[in-house]
N, C-alpha and C positions, 0 to 999 in steps of 0.2 A: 504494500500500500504506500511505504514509503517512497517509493521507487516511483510507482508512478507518478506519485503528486510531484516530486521533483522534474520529470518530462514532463507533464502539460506546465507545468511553470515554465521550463526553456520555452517551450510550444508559444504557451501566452507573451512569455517579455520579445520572443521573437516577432511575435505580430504585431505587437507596439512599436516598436523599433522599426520594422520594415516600412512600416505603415505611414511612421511621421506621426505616431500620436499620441507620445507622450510628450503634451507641447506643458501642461501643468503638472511639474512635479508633486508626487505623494507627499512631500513634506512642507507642500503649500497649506495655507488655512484655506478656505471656503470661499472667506470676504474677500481674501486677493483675487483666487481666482474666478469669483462676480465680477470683481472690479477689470480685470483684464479682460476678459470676454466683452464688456459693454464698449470699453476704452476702445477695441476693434473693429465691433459690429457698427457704431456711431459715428468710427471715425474722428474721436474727440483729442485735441491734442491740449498740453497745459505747459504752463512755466514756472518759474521756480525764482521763487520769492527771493531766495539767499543765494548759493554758487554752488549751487545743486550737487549736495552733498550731505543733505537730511539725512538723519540716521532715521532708517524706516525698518520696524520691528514689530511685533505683533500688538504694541500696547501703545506707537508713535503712528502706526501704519496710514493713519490720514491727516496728517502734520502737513505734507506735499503729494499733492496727483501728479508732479513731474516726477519729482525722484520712486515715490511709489512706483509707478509703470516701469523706471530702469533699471529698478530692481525686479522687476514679473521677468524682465528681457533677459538680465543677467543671468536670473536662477534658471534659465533656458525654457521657459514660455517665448510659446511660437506665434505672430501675427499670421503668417500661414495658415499653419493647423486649422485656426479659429473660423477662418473663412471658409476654410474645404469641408470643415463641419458643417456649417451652414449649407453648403450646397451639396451636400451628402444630404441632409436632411431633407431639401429640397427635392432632389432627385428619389427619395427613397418615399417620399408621400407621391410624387408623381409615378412611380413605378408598381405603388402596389395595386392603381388601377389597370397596369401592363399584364400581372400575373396572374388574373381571373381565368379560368378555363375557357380555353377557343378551341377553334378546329385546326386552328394555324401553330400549333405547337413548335412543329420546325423550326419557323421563324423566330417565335420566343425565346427558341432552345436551340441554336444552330451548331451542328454539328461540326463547323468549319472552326468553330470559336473553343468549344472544348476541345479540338486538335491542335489550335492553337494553343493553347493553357500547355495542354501537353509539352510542345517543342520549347516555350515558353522556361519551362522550369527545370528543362532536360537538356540546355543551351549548352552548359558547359561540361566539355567532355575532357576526361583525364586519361593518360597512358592507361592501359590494362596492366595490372600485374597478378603475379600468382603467390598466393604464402607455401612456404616450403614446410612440408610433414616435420621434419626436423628442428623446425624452431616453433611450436606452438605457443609461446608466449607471444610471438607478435600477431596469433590472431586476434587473437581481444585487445590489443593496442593498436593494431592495424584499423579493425569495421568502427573501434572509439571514434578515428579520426573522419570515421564515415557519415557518422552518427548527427553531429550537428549541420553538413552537406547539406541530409539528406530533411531534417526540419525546415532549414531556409528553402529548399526545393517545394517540400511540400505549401508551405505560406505563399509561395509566389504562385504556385500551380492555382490554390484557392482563389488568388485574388484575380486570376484573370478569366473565372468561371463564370459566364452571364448570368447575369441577378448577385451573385453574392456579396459582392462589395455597397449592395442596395440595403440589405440586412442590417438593423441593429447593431453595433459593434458588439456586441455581450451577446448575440446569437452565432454571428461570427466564430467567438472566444467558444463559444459553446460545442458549436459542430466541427470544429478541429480537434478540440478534450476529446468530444466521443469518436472520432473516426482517425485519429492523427496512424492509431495499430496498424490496422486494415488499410490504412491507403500506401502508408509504405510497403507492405507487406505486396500487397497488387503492381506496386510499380518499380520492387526489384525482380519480383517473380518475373512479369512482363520484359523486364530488361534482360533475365537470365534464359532467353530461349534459344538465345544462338550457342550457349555453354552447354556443354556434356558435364553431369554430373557438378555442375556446380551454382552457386548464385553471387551476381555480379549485384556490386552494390554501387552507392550514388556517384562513388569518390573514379570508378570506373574497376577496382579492387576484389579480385574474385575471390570468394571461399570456398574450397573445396571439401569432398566429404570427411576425408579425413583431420583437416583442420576442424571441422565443424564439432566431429566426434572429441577430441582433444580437448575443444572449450565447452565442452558437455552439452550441447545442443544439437544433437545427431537425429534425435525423434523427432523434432522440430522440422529441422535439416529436409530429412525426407520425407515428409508431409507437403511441405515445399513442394519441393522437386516432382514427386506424384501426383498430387490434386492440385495444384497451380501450374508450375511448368510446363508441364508435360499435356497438362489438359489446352494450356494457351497456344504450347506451341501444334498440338495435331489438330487444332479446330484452324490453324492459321490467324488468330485474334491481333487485328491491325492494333495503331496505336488510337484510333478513332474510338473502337470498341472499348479500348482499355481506358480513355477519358472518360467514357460514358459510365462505364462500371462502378468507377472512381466515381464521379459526379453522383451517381447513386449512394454511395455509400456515404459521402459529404452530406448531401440534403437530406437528414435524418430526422421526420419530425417525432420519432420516439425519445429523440436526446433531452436528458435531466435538466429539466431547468429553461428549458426553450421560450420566448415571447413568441414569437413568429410562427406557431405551430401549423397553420394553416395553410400561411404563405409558403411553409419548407415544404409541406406536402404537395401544393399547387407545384413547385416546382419540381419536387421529384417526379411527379408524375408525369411533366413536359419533356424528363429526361426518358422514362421509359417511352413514349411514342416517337418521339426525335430517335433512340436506338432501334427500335420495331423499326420506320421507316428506312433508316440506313440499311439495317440488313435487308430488308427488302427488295430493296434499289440494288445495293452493291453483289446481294446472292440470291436472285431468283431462287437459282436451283438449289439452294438449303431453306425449306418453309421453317425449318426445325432451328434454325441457329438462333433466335433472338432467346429463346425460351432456352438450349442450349448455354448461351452467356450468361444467363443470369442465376444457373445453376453453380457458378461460380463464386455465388456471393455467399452462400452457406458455407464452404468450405474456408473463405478470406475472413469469415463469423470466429469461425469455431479452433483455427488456427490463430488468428488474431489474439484469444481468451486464452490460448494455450501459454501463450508466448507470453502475456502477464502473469499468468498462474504459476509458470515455472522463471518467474525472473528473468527473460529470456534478456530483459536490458541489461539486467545487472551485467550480465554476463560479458554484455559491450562494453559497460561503461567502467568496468572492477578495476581493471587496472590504474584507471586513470583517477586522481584525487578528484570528488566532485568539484571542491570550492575552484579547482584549476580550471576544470573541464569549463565550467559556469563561465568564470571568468574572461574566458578565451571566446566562448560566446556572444557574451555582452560586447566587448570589444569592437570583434566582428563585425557585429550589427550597427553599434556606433559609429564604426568608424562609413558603412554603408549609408546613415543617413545623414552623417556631415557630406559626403560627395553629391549626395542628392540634393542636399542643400547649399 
């Protein structure tokens, strides 16, 4: 339990970070950050009595509205952010009349857009290498250095999922906790089909059975390999299909805690006729494949629950010291959304 809560926290401060939206620090009061949000949306600018150098503290904090606001800036409150709020919010009351149920699914659901998401988050590719039987200590220091990859892969793959970034930020946060297992899980199994006997992970870094066996995940291992692999690759499962799967397993409106329950269900739904019609189009000659694909999602269920049950992260992440691991993360990320900015 511990384990997990510590990944969906990478999960969550990775969406922040990516996102640009931690523009008010947690260790803001309340009243700053009212006061920053109107000083944006208004447009209100002020001057400073003395040589703007007011000490502004939580008990002087409206002494000066110049120095107050340079101090929101300092403590790294964003005039950005605040505006893309607002037009997030805009966009997201104007879109929830988009995701009523029509007969134009497609269109709301374009399959061109989830393939894009796809290549979108699978942009960066690295040498392949292989771990040698003889040093299994570097496997679990090896797939560590996989491990945070393949979170920022998955946050960028979400965000460019049509509808998502229309969502609630806290439904968002929500349907990445519940599905973050399973969608990695889909899209190294999907990456691992041109590999014999192994699974290739985000970094480009393959495991093989006997390394897997080594860092104690060999039943795991092969549950992979048989019910995902091997099913993706004899059915010939594009990367189109495997968006779609993915995009299924994202819009979850069983996930704990959800606002949006209706709206995630309208769009899951959009996803399954958008995938129905693909198959359609793309293989006549398989009536059987849509119903086929989706027999895959029990298996990415129940492997997914395994891979929690048996610690299958720890097993990633043992080597390496969390506070490091964490650390190196943040970073990461920070240093991703000064370039952005």
């Amino acid at each position: 339990k511990t384990l997990r809560s510590l990944q969906v926290t990478f999960l969550f401060l990775f969406f922040l970070l990516k996102c640009q939206l931690i523009y008010l620090p947690p260790y803001s009061c309340e009243g700053c950050k009212g006061f920053f949000k109107r000083t944006v949306r208004k447009n209100l600018s002020y001057a400073c009595r003395e040589e703007n150098k007011c000490i502004i503290d939580k008990r002087q904090r409206n002494r000066c509205q110049y120095c107050r606001y340079q101090k929101c800036l300092t403590m790294g409150m964003k005039r950005e952010a605040v505006q893309e709020e607002r037009q997030r919010t805009k966009d997201r009351d104007h879109n929830n009349i988009e995701v009523e149920p029509t007969s134009s699914s497609n269109t709301d659901m374009p399959v061109e857009l989830i393939l894009r998401a796809e290549n979108k988050a699978d942009a960066i590719k690295t040498e392949q290498q292989y771990i040698e039987q003889q040093h299994p200590q570097h496997t679990v220091g090896a797939i560590c250095q996989a491990t945070d990859k393949q979170l920022i892969q998955l946050v960028e793959w979400a965000k460019h999922i049509p509808h998502f970034k229309n969502l609630p930020l806290g439904d968002q946060v929500l349907l990445l906790r519940a599905g973050w297992n399973e969608l990695m899980i889909a899209a190294f199994s999907h990456r691992s089909i041109s590999v014999k006997d192994g699974i290739v992970l985000a970094t480009g870094l393959t495991v093989d059975r006997d390394s897997a066996h080594q860092a104690g995940v060999e039943a795991i291992f092969d549950r992979v390999l048989t019910e995902l692999v091997a099913k993706m690759r004899d059915m010939g499962m594009d990367r189109t299909e495997l968006g779609c799967l993915r995009t299924i397993i994202l819009f979850n409106p069983g996930s704990k805690g959800l606002q949006s329950v209706n709206e995630v269900e309208v769009l899951r739904d959009k996803v399954y006729v958008a995938l129905e019609e693909y198959c359609r189009t793309t293989h006549p000659e398989e009536p059987g494949r849509f119903a086929k694909l989706l027999l895959r999602l029990p298996s990415l269920r129940s492997i997914g629950l395994k891979c929690l049950e048996h610690l299958f992260f720890y097993k990633l992440i043992g080597d390496s010291p969390i506070d490091t691991f964490l650390m190196e993360v943040l970073e990461s990320s920070s240093h991703d959304v000064q370039v952005a900015t």
